[in-house]
Structures are given as C-alpha cells and as structure tokens.
C-alpha positions in Angstrom: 51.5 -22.6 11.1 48.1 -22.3 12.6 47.1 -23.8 15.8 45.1 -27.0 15.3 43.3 -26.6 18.8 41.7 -22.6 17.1 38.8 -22.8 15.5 37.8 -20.5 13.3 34.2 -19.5 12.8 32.6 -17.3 9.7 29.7 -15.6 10.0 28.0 -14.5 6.8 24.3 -12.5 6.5 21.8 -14.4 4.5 18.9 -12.9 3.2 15.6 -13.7 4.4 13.7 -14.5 2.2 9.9 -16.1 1.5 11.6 -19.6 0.9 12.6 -19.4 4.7 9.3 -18.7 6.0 10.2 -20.0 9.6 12.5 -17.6 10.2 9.9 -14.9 9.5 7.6 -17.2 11.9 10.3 -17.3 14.6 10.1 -13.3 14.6 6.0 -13.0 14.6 6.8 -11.2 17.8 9.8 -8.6 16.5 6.8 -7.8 14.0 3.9 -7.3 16.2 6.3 -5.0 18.8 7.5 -3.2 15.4 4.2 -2.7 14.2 2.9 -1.2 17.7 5.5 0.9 17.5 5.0 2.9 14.4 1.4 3.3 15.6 2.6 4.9 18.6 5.1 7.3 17.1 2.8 8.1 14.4 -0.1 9.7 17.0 2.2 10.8 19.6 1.9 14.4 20.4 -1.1 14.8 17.9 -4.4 16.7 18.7 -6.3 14.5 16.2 -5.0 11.3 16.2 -6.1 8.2 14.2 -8.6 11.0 13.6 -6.1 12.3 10.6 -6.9 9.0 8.8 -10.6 10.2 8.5 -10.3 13.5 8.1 -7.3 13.6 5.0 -9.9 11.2 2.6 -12.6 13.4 3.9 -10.8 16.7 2.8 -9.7 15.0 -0.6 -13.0 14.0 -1.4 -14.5 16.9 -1.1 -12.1 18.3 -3.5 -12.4 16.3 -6.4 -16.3 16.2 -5.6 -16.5 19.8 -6.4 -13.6 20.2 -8.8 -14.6 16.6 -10.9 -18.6 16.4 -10.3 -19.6 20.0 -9.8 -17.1 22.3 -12.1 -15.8 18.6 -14.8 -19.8 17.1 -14.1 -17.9 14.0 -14.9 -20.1 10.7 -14.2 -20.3 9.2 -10.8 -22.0 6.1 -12.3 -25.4 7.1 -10.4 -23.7 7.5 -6.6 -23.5 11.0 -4.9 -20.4 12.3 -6.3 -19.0 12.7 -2.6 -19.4 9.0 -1.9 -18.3 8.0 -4.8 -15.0 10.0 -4.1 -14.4 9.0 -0.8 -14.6 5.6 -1.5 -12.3 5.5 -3.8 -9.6 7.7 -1.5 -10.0 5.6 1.4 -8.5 2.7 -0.2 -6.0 5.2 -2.1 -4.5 6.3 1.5 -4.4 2.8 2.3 -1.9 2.2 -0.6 -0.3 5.4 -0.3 0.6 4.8 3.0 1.9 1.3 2.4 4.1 2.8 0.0 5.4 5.5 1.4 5.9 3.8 4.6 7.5 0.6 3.4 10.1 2.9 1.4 11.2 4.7 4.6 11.2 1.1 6.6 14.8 0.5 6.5 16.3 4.3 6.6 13.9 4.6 9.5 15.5 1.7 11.5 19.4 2.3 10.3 20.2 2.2 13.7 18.5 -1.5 14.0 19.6 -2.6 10.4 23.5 -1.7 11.2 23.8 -2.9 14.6 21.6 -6.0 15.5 20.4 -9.3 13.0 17.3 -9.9 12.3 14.9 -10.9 8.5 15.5 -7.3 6.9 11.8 -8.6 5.4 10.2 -8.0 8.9 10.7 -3.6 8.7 8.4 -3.5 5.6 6.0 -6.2 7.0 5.5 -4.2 10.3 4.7 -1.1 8.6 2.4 -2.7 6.1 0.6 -4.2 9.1 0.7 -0.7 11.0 -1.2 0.7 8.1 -4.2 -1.7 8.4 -5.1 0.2 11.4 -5.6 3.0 9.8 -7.9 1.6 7.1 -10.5 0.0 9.7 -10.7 3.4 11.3 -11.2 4.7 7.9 -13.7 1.6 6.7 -15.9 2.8 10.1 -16.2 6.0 8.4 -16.9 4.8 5.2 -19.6 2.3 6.4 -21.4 5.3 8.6 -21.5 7.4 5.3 -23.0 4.4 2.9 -25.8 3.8 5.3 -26.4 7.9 5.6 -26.5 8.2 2.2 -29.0 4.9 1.8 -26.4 2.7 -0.6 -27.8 -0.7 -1.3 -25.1 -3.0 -0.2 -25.1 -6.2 -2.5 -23.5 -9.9 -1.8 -20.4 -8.7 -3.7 -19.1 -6.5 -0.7 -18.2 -9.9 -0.1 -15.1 -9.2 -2.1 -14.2 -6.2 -1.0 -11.2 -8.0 1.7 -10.2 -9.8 -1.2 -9.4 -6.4 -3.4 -8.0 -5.2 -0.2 -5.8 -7.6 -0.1 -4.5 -7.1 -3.5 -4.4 -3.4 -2.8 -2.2 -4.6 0.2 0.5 -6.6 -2.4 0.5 -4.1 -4.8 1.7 -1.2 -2.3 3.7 -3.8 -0.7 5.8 -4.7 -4.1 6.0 -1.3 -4.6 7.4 -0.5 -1.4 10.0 -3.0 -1.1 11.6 -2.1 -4.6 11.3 1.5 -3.3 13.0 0.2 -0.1 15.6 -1.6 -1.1 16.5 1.3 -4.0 16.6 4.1 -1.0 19.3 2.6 1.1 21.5 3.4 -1.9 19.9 6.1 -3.6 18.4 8.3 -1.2 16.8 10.3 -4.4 13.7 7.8 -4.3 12.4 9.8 -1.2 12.4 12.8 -3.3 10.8 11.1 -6.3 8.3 8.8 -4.4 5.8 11.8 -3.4 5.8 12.7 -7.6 5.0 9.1 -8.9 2.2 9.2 -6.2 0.9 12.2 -7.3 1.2 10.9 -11.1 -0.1 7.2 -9.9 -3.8 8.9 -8.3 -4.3 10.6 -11.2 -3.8 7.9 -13.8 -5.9 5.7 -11.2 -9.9 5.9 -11.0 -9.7 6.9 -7.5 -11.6 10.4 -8.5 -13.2 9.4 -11.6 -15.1 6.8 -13.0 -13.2 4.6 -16.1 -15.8 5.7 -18.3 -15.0 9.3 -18.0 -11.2 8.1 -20.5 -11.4 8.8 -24.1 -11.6 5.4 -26.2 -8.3 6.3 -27.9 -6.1 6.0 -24.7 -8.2 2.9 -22.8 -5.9 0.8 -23.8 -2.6 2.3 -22.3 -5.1 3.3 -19.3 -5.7 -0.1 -18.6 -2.3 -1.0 -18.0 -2.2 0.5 -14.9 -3.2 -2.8 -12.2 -5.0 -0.1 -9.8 -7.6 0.3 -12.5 -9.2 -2.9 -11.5 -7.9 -2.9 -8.4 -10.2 0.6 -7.8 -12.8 -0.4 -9.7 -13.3 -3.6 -7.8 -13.2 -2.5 -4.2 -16.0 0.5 -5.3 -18.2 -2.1 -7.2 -17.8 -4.0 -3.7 -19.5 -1.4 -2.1 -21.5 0.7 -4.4 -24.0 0.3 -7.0 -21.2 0.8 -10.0 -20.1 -1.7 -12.3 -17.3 -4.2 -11.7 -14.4 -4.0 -13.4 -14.4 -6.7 -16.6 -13.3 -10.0 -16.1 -10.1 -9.8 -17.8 -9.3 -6.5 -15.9 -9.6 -8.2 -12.3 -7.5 -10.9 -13.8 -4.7 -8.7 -15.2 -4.8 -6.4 -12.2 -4.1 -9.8 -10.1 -1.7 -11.3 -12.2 0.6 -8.1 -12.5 0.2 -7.4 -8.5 1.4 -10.8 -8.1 4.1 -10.3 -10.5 5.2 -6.9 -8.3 5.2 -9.3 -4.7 7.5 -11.5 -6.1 9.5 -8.9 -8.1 10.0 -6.9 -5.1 10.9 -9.7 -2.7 13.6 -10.6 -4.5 14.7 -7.3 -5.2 14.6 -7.0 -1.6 16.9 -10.1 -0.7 19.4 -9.8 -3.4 20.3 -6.3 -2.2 19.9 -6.9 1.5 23.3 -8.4 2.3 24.5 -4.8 1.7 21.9 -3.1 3.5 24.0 -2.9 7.0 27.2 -1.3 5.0 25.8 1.3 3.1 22.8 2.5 5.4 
C-alpha cells in the first residue's frame, strides 16, 4: 500500500510547437545567444571571414557566366551575364545555407537536446537567423555591383524583402523535415548536398526561364524556387517578373512546406532526446 503523504509527480516532454508561441517568446534570448554563437564558430580561425560569403557567389558566378553566357550564349534577359548570375546565387547561398544548416541544427546540439529542456523549434530558428547575416554582407556586395554596372533600380525592389522572406520559409520547411529525418536517419546528411546540387540546377539561379524548352515548362514550373528566383531578380534587375500565377503558386506551396515541416518537426520531437 502506498503512502498517502508521497506524491508522485510525472514529467512528460511536449513539443513546442507554433500553437504555443509564448514559449518560443519566453526563449527570444536562448535564440539570440544561439544564433551569436553559430556566427562565432562559423568565422573562428578563418583568414577570410564573413568574407567567404562574398567570395563563394562571386566564384560561382563567374562560372556559370562563362560556362552558360560565353560557351551556352544562353539569354541574360538584357543584363551582363555576370550580374545576372550573381544575383541569382546570392539568394541561392542564402537558401542553401538555411537548409543545410537547419538539417545539422539538432545533431550539432546533441549534447543540449539530450541533457537540458528547452522548444526543440528554437535550434533551427537560431541557425535560420545566423544565416541572415550572411546575406546582408552578401546584399552589400550585390548593391556595390548593380550601381557599377549602371542597373536602373525600379519601385519593385520594393519586393525584394518580401521574396526574401519566402526564400527564408521555403529553406526553413525544408530544413526542419531534413532535421527532424536526420536524428534517425543519419543518411540525409549524405543525400542533402545531392538534392542541392539537383535543386540549383532545376532552379533559374544560372539561367533565365526562357532558356526551358516549351515541352518540359510545365513540370519546370513545379519547382516553388522558379518564382521565388525569378521574383527576387525582377526585384532588382531590369528582367521580367515571374507571372502572376507563378508568384502565387510559389507562395502557396512555400507556405504549405512551413507548416508541413513544423509539424513534422513536433510530432517526431518527443523522441529527439532518445535517439540523438
């Protein structure tokens, strides 16, 4: 027979979630520390620095410029082939980053996830947030080399935070399916770098949309990083926007990833802290 006087006290591990957003809010701080800290590790003991984040969209643009606009000649939709690249990469690292970084968010931290209780959610969110640092160093760069190479800027660069952001949810989603799947599977590390690879090529990051055959538009189109792309250049350079029901689609499905990866995220956390 138990003793009445002992009471007995269960602790279980919810998962946090967006419907609990003051939890998240209670931890603001955890996620600005977090987020400081992968800025810090990421430069530490590097000659170049945030300098990297220039210099890798720099490299890759020259690439494609030679390999797509002088060797292909594919069109550039009337902007020097090299700004035209670059543009399009900048906002490509930003993703890629995102992506890769959320993924490796929780097998990073395994010693934080195992030990000590906190919103799982708040890893991913700190290195999503780490990563805008690196694209305003990158925008700086960008800016410098549309007014070198005499771009008429528009009112429409006006909606270049706004595909940002999208960008932003899109890697995000991404990354916290990819996140969730690697505490478990530890095989998504190794396939992640491929399905980038495959993802920048089926992505007009290096190439203009008109450079697809008609026949395969249609399954082209189905990526949400073709408006996504388009959108953010048209933002910025004299190339045309992305069709209405593009921007829409590429919206529509990015918000369908968010919410598909948050709860992928929170119906697998509970097991994070056992299996990592």
């Amino acid at each position: 027979m138990s003793d009445p006087a002992t009471t007995r006290v269960e602790i279980t591990a919810e998962g946090s979630n967006l419907s609990r957003p003051a939890e998240l809010w209670m931890t603001r701080d955890l996620l600005l520390i977090l987020a400081g800290r992968d800025i810090k590790l990421r430069y530490r003991q590097t000659v170049l620095g945030a300098a990297w984040v220039v210099v890798q969209p720099l490299l890759a643009a020259a690439i494609f410029a030679f390999i797509f606009g002088r060797v292909a000649r594919l069109p550039s939709e009337g902007v020097p082939y090299f700004v035209f690249a670059f543009t399009g990469f900048v906002l490509w690292n930003f993703i890629s980053q995102v992506i890769t970084r959320v993924t490796a968010s929780l097998v990073g931290n395994a010693h934080l996830v195992s030990k000590v209780f906190f919103p799982r959610l708040v890893l991913p969110l700190a290195s999503a947030l780490s990563s805008l640092l690196d694209l305003a160093v990158a925008s700086c760069m960008l800016g410098a080399l549309l007014v070198l190479s005499r771009q008429p800027l528009s009112p429409e660069i006006l909606l270049a935070p706004l595909w940002i952001l999208v960008a932003l949810a899109f890697a995000l989603g991404t990354g916290l399916i990819a996140a969730a799947l690697v505490v478990s599977y530890r095989d998504v590390q190794h396939v992640l770098p491929v399905a980038l690879q495959l993802l920048l090529f089926i992505s007009p990051v290096a190439y203009a949309t008109t450079a697809i055959p008609s026949g395969t538009d249609s399954w082209y189109s189905l990526n949400p990083l073709v408006g996504v792309v388009e959108g953010f250049r048209a933002s910025l350079l004299a190339s045309p926007p992305p069709t209405l029901s593009s921007a829409a689609y590429a919206i529509v499905a990015t918000l369908a990833l968010v919410l598909l990866g948050v709860v992928a995220f929170t119906r697998m956390e509970r097991q994070f802290a056992d299996v990592i």
